[in-house]
PDBQT receptor file of N, H, CA, C and O in Angstrom, charges set to zero:
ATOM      1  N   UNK A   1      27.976 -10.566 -84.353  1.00  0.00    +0.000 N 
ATOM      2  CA  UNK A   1      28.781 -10.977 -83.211  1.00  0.00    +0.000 C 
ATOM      3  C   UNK A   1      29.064  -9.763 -82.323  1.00  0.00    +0.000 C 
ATOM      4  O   UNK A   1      29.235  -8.670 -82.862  1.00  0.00    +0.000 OA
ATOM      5  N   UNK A   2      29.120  -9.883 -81.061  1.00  0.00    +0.000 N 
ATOM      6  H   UNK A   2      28.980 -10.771 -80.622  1.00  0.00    +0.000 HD
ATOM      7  CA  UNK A   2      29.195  -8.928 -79.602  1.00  0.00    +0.000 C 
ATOM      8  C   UNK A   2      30.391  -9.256 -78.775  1.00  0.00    +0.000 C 
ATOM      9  O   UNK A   2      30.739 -10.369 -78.382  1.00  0.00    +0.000 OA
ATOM     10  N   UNK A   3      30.900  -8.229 -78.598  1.00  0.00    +0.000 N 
ATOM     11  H   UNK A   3      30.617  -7.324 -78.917  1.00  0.00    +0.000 HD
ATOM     12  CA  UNK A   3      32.155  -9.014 -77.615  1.00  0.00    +0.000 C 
ATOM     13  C   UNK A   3      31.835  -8.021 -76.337  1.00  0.00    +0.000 C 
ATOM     14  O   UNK A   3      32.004  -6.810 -76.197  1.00  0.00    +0.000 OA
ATOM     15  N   UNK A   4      31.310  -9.021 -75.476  1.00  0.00    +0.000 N 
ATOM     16  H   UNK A   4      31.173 -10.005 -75.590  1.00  0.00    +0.000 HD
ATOM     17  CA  UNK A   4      30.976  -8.735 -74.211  1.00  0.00    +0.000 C 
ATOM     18  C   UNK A   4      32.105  -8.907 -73.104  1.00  0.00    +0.000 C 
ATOM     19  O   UNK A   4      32.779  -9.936 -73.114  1.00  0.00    +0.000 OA
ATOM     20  N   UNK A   5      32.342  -7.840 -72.071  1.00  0.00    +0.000 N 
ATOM     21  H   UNK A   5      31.794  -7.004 -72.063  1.00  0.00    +0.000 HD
ATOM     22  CA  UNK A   5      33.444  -7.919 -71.195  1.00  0.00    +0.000 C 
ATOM     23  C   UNK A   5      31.945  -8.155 -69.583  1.00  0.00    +0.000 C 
ATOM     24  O   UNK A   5      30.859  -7.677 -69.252  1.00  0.00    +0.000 OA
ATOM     25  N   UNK A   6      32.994  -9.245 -69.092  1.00  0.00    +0.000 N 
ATOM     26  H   UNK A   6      33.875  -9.634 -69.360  1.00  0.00    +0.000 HD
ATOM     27  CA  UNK A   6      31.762  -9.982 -67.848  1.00  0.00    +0.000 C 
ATOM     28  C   UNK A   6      33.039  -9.904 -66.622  1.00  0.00    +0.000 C 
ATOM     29  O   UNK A   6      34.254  -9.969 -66.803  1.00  0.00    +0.000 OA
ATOM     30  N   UNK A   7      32.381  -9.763 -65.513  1.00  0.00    +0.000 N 
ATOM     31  H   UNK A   7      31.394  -9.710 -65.366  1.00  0.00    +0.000 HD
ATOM     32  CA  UNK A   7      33.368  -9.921 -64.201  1.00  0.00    +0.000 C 
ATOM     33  C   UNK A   7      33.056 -10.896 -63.768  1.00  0.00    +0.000 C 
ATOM     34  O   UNK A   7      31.850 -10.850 -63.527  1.00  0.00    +0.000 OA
ATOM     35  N   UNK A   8      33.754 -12.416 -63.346  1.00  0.00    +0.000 N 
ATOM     36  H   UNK A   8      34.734 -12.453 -63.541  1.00  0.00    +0.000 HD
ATOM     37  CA  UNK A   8      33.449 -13.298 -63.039  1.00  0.00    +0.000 C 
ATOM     38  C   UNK A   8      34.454 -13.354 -61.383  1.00  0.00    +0.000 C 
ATOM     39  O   UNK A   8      35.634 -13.007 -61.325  1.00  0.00    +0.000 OA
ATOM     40  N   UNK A   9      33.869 -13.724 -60.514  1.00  0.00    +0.000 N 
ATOM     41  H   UNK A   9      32.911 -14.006 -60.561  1.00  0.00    +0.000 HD
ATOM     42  CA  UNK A   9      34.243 -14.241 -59.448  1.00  0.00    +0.000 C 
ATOM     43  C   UNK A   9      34.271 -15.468 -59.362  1.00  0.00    +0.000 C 
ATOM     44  O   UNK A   9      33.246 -16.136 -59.492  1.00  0.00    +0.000 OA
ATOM     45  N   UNK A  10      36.073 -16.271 -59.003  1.00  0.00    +0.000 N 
ATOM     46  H   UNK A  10      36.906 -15.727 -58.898  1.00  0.00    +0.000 HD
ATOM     47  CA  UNK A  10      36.451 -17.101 -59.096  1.00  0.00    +0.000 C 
ATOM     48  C   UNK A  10      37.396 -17.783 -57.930  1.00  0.00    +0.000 C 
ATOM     49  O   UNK A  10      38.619 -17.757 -58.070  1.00  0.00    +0.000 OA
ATOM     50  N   UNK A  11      36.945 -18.238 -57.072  1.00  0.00    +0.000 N 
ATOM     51  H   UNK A  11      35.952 -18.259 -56.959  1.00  0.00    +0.000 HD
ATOM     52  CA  UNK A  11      38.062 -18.821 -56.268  1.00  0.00    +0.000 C 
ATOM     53  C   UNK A  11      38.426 -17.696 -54.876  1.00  0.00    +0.000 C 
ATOM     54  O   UNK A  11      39.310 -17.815 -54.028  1.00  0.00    +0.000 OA
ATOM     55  N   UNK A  12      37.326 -16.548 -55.041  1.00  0.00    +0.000 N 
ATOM     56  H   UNK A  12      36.608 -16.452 -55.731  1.00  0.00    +0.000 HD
ATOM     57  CA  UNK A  12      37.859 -15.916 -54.110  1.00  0.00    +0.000 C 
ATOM     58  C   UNK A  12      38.032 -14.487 -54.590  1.00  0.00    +0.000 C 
ATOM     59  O   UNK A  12      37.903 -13.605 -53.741  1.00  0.00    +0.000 OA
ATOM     60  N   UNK A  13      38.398 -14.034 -56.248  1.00  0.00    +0.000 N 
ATOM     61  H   UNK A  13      38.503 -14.751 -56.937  1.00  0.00    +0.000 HD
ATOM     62  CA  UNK A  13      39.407 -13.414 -57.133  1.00  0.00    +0.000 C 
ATOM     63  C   UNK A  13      38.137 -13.223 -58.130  1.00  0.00    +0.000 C 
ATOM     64  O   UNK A  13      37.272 -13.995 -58.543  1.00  0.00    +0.000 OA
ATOM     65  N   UNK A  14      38.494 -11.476 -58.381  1.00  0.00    +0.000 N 
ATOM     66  H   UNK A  14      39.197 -10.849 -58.046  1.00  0.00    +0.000 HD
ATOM     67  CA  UNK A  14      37.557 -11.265 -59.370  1.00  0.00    +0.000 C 
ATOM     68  C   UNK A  14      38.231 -11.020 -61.025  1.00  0.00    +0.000 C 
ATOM     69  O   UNK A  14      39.253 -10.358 -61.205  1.00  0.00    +0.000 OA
ATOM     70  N   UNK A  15      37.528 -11.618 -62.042  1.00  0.00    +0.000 N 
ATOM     71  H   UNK A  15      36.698 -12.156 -61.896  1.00  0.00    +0.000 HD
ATOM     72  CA  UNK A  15      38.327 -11.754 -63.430  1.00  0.00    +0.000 C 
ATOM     73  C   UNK A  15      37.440 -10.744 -64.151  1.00  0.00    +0.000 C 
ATOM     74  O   UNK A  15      36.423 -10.277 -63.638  1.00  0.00    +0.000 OA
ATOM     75  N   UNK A  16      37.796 -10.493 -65.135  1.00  0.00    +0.000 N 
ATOM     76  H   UNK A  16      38.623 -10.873 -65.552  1.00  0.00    +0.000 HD
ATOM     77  CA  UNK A  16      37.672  -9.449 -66.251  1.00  0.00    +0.000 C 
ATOM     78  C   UNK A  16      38.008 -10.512 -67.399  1.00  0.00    +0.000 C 
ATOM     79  O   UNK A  16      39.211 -10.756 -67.496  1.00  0.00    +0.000 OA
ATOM     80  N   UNK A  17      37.334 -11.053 -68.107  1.00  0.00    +0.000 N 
ATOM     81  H   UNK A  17      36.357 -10.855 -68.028  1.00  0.00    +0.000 HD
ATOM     82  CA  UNK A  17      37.015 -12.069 -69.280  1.00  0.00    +0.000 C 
ATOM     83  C   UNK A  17      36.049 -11.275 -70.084  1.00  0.00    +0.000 C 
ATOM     84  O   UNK A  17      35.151 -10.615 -69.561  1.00  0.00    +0.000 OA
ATOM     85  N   UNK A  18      36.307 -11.373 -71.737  1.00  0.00    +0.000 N 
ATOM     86  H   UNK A  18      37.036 -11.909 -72.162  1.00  0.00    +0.000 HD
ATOM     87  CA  UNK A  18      35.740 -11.228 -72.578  1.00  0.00    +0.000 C 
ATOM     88  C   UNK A  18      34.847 -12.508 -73.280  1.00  0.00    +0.000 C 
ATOM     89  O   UNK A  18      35.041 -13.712 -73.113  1.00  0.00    +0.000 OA
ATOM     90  N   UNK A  19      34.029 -11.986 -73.938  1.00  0.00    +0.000 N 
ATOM     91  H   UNK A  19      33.872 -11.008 -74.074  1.00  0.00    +0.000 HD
ATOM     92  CA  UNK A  19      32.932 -13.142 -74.386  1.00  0.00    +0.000 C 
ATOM     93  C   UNK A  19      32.487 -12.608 -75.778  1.00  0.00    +0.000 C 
ATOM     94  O   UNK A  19      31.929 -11.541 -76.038  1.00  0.00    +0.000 OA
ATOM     95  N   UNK A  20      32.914 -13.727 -76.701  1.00  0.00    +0.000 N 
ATOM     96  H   UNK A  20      33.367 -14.593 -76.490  1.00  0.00    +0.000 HD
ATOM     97  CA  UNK A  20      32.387 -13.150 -78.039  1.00  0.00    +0.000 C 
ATOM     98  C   UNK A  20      31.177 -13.892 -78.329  1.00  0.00    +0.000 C 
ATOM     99  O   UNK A  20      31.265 -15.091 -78.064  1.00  0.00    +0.000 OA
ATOM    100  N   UNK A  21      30.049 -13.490 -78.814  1.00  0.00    +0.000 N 
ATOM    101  H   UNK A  21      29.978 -12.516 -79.029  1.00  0.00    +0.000 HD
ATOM    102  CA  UNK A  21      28.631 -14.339 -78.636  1.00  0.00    +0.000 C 
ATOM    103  C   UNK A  21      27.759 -13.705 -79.834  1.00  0.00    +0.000 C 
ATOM    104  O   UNK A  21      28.376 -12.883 -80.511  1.00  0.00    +0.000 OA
ATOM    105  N   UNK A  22      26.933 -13.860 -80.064  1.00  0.00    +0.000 N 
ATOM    106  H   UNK A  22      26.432 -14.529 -79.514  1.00  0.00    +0.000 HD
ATOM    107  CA  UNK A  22      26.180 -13.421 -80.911  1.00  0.00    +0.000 C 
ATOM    108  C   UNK A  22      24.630 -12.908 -80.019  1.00  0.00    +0.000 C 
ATOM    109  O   UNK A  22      24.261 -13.292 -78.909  1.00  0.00    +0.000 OA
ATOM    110  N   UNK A  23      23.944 -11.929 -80.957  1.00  0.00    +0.000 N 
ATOM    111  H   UNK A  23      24.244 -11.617 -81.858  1.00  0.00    +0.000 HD
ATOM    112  CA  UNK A  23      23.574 -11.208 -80.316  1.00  0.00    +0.000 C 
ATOM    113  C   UNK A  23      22.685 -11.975 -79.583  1.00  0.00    +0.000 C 
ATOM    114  O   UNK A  23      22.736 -11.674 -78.390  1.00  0.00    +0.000 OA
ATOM    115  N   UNK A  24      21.660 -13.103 -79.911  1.00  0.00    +0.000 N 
ATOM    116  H   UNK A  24      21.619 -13.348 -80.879  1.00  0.00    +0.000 HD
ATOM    117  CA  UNK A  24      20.497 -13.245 -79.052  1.00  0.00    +0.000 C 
ATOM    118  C   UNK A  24      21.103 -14.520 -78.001  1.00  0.00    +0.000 C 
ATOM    119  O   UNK A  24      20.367 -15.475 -77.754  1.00  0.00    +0.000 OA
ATOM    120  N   UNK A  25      22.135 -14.462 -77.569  1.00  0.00    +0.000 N 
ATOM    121  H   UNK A  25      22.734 -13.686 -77.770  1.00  0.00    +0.000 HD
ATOM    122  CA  UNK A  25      22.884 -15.423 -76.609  1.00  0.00    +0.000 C 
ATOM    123  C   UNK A  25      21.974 -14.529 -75.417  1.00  0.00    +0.000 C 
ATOM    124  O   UNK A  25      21.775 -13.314 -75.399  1.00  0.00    +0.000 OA
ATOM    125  N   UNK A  26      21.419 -15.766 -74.265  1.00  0.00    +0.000 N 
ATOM    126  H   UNK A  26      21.580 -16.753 -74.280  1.00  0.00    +0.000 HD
ATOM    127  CA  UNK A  26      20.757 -15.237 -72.545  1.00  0.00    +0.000 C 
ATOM    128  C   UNK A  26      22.457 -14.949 -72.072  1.00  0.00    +0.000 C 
ATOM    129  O   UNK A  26      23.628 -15.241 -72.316  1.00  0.00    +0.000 OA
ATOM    130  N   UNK A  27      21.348 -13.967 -71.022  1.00  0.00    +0.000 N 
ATOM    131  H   UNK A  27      20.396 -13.730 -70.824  1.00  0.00    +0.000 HD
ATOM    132  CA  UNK A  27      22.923 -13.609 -70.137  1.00  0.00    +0.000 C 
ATOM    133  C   UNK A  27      23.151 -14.720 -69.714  1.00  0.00    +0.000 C 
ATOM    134  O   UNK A  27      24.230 -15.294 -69.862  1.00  0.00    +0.000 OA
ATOM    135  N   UNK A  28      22.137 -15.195 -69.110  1.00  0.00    +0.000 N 
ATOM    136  H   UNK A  28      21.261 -14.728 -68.990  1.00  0.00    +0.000 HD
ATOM    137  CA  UNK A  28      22.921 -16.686 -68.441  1.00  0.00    +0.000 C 
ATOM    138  C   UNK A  28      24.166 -17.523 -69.366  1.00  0.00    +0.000 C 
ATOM    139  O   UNK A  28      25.339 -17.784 -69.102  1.00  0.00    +0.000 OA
ATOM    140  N   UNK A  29      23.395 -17.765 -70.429  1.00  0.00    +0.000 N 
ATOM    141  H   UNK A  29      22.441 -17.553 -70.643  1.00  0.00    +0.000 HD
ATOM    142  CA  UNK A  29      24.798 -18.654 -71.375  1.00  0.00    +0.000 C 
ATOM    143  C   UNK A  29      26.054 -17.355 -71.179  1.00  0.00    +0.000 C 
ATOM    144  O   UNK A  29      27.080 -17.616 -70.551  1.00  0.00    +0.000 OA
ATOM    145  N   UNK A  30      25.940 -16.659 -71.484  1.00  0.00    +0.000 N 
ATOM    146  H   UNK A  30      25.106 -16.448 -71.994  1.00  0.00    +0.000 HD
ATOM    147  CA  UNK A  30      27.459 -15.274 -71.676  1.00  0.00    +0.000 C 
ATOM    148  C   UNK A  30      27.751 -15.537 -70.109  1.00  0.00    +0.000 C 
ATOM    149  O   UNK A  30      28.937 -15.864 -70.124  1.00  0.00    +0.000 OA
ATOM    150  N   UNK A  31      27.389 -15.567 -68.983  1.00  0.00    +0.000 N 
ATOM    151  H   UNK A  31      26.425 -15.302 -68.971  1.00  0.00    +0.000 HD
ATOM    152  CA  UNK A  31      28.014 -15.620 -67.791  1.00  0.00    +0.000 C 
ATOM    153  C   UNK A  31      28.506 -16.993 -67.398  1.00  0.00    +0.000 C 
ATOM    154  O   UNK A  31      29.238 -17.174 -66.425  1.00  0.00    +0.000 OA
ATOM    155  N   UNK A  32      27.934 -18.264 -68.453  1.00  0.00    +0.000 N 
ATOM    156  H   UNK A  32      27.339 -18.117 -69.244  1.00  0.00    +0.000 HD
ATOM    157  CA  UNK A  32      28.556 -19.343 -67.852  1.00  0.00    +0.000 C 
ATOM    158  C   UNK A  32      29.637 -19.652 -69.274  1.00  0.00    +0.000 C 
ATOM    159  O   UNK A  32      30.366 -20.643 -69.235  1.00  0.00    +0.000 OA
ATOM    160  N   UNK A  33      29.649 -19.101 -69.996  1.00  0.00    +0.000 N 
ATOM    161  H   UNK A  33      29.057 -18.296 -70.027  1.00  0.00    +0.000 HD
ATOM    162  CA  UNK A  33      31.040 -18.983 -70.793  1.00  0.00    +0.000 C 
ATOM    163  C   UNK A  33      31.980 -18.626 -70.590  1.00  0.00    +0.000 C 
ATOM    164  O   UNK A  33      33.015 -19.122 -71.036  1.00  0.00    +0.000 OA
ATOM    165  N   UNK A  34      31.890 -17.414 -69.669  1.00  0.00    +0.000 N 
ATOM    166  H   UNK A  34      31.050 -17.011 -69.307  1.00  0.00    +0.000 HD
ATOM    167  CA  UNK A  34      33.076 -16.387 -69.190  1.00  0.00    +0.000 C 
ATOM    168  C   UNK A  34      33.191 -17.255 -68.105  1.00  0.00    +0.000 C 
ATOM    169  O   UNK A  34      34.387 -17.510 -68.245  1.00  0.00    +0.000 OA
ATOM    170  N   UNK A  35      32.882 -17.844 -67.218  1.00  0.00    +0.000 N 
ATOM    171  H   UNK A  35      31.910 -17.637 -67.105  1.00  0.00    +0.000 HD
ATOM    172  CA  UNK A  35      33.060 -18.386 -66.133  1.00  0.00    +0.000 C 
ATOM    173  C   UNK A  35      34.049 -19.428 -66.603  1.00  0.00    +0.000 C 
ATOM    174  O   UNK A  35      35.252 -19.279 -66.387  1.00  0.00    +0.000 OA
ATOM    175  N   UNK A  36      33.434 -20.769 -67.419  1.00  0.00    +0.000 N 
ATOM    176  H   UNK A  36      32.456 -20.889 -67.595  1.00  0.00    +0.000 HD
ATOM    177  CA  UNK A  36      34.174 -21.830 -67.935  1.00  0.00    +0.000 C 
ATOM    178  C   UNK A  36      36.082 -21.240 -68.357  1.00  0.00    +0.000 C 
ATOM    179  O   UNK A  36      37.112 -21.814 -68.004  1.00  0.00    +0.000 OA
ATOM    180  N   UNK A  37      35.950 -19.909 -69.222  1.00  0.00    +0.000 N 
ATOM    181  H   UNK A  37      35.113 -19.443 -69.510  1.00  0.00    +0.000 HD
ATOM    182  CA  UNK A  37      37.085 -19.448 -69.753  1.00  0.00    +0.000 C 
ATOM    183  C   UNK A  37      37.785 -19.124 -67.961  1.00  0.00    +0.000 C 
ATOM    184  O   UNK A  37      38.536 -19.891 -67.359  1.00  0.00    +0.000 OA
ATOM    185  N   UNK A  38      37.365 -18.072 -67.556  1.00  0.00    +0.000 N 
ATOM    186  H   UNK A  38      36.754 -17.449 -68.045  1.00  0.00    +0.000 HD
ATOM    187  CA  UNK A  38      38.337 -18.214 -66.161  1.00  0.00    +0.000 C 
ATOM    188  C   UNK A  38      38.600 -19.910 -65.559  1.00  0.00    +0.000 C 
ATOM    189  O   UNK A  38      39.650 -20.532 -65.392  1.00  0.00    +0.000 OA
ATOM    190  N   UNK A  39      37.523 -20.205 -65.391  1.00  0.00    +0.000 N 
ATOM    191  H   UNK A  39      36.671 -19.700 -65.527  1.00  0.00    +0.000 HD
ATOM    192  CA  UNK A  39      37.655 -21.620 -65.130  1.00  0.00    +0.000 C 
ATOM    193  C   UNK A  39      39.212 -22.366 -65.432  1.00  0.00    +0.000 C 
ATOM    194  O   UNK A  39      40.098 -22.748 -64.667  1.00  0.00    +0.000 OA
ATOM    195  N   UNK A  40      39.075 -22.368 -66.908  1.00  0.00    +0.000 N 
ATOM    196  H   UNK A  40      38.355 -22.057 -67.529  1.00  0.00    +0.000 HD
ATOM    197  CA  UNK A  40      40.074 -23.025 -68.062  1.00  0.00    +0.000 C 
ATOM    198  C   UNK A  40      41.516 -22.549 -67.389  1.00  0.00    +0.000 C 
ATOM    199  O   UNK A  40      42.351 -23.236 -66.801  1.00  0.00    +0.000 OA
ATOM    200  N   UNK A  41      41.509 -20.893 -67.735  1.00  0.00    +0.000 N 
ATOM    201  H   UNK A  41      40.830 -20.336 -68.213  1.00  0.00    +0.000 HD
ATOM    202  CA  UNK A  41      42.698 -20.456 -67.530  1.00  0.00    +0.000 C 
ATOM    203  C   UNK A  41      42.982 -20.458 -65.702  1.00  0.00    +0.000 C 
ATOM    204  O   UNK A  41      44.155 -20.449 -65.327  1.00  0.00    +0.000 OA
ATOM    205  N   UNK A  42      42.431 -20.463 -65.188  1.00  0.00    +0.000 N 
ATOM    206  H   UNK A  42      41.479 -20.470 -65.493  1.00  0.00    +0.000 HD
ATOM    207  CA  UNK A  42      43.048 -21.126 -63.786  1.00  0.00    +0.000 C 
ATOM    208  C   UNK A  42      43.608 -22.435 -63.705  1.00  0.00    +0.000 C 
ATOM    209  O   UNK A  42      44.458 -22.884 -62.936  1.00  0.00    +0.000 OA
ATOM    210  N   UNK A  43      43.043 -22.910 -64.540  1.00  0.00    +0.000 N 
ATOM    211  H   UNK A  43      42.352 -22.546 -65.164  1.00  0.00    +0.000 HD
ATOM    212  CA  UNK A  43      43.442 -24.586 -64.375  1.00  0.00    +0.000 C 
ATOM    213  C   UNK A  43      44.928 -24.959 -64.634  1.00  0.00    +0.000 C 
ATOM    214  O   UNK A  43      45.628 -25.765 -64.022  1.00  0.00    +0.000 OA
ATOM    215  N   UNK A  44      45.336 -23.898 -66.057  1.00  0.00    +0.000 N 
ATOM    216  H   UNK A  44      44.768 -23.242 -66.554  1.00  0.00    +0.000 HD
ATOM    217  CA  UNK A  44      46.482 -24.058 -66.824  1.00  0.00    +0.000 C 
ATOM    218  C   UNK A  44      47.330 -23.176 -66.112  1.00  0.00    +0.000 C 
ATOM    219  O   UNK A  44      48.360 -22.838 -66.695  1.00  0.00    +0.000 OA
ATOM    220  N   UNK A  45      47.060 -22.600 -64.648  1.00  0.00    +0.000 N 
ATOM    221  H   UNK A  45      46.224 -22.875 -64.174  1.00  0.00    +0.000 HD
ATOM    222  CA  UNK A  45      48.212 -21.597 -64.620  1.00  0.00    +0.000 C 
ATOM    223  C   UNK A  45      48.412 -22.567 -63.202  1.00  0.00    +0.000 C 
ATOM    224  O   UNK A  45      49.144 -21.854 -62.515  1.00  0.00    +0.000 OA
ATOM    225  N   UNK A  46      48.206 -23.522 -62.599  1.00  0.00    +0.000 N 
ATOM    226  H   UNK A  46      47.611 -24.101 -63.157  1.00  0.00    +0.000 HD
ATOM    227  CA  UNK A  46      48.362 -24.470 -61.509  1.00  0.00    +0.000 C 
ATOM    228  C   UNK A  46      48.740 -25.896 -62.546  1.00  0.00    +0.000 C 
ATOM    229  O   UNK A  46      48.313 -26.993 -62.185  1.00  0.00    +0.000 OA
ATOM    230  N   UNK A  47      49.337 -25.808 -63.483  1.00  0.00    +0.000 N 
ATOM    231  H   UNK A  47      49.684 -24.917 -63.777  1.00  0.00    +0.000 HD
ATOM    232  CA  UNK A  47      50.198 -27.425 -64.211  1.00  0.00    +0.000 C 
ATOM    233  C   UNK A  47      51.386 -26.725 -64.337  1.00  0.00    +0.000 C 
ATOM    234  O   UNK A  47      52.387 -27.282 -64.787  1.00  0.00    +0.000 OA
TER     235      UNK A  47
């Protein structure tokens, strides 16, 4: 397991999200994980 730190641009706003993955994960999957997680936590900070 890898814990990858990804900058995701979100809404305008750039995030700093970690990604724990294993090693032969594509960047693509690790950048749309970290994305979903900002995703998530935007969602919960507007309820």
């Amino acid at each position: 397991m890898l814990q990858i730190n990804v900058m995701v641009t979100y809404q305008g706003k750039n995030y700093l999200t970690n990604v724990i993955t294993n090693r032969n994960t594509s960047d693509e999957e690790i950048f749309r994980l970290a994305y979903e997680q900002v995703q998530k936590q935007y969602e919960r900070k507007d309820t």
